[in-house]
N, C-alpha and C positions, 0 to 999 in steps of 0.2 A: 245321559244323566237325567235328564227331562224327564223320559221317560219311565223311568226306575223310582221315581219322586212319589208318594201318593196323589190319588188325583183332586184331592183339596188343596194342595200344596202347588201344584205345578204351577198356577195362575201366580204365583209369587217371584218365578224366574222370572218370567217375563211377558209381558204382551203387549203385540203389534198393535198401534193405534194411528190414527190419522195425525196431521199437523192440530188441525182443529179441536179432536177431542185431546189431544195433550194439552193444546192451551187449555181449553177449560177444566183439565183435570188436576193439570200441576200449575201453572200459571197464576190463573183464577181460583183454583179454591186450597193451594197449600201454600206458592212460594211467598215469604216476608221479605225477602231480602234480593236485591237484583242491583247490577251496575252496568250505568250504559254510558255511551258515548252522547253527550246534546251539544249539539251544535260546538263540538270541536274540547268541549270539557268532559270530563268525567263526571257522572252524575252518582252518588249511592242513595239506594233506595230500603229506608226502610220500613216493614209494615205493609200488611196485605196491602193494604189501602194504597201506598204509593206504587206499588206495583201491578196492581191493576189499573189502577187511572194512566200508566204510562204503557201499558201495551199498545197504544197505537201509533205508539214511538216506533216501534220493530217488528212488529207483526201484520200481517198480511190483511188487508181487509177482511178476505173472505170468512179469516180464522176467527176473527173477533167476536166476542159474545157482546154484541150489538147492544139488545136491552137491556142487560145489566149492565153496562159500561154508560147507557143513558141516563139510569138511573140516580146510577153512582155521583156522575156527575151534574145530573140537577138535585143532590140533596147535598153535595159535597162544594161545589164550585164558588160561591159564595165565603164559605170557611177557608180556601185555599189563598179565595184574592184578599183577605185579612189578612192570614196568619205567614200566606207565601210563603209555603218551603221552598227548599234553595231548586227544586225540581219546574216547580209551576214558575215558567217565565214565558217571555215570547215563543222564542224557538220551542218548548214543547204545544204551545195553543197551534203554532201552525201546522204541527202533525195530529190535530185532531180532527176528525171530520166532520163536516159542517152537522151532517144527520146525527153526531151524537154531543153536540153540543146543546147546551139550554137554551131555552129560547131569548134570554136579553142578549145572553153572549151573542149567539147569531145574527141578531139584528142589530148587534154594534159592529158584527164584523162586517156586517153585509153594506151597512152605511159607511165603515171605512174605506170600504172596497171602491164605491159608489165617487168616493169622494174625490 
């Protein structure tokens, strides 16, 4: 069928991609809307925005697009611990990794750790 498709067209059935570039293809730059399990609740997500900030809920390190998730989150992390949607709680900060947190976060966690 594939085959018989024109050849501008066939890229529209389908194409084989990695874990990685599917997160940053569908994940990171289309999906608005995701629901996940945190810590034992059901979580909905909606708006790019929370759904990229929570891929390191369920996604693999190696898949994560690193710098824009650092970003994100030291321009964004600030407005979250204000405004706290029902998403941003403990149980999500402890699935974030130390390298793509902000730096006050880090140094409060690292002095909780500490303590």
């Amino acid at each position: 069928l594939v085959a018989c498709a024109p050849a501008e067209m066939r890229k529209s059935f389908y194409e084989v991609v990695n874990w990685k570039t599917y997160v940053r293809t569908w994940w990171w730059e289309e999906a608005t809307y995701d629901s996940n399990n945190l810590d034992g609740e059901e979580v909905e997500l909606f708006g790019q925005e929370a759904v990229r900030a929570f891929l390191p809920v369920w996604v693999c390190r190696a898949a994560l697009p690193v710098p824009e998730l650092k970003t994100l989150y030291e321009e964004r992390w600030a407005a979250w611990e204000a405004e706290s949607p029902k998403w941003f709680n403990p149980a999500f900060e402890e699935c974030v990794y130390d390298e793509l947190a902000p730096p006050h976060v880090l140094a409060a966690w690292i002095e909780a750790r500490a303590a």
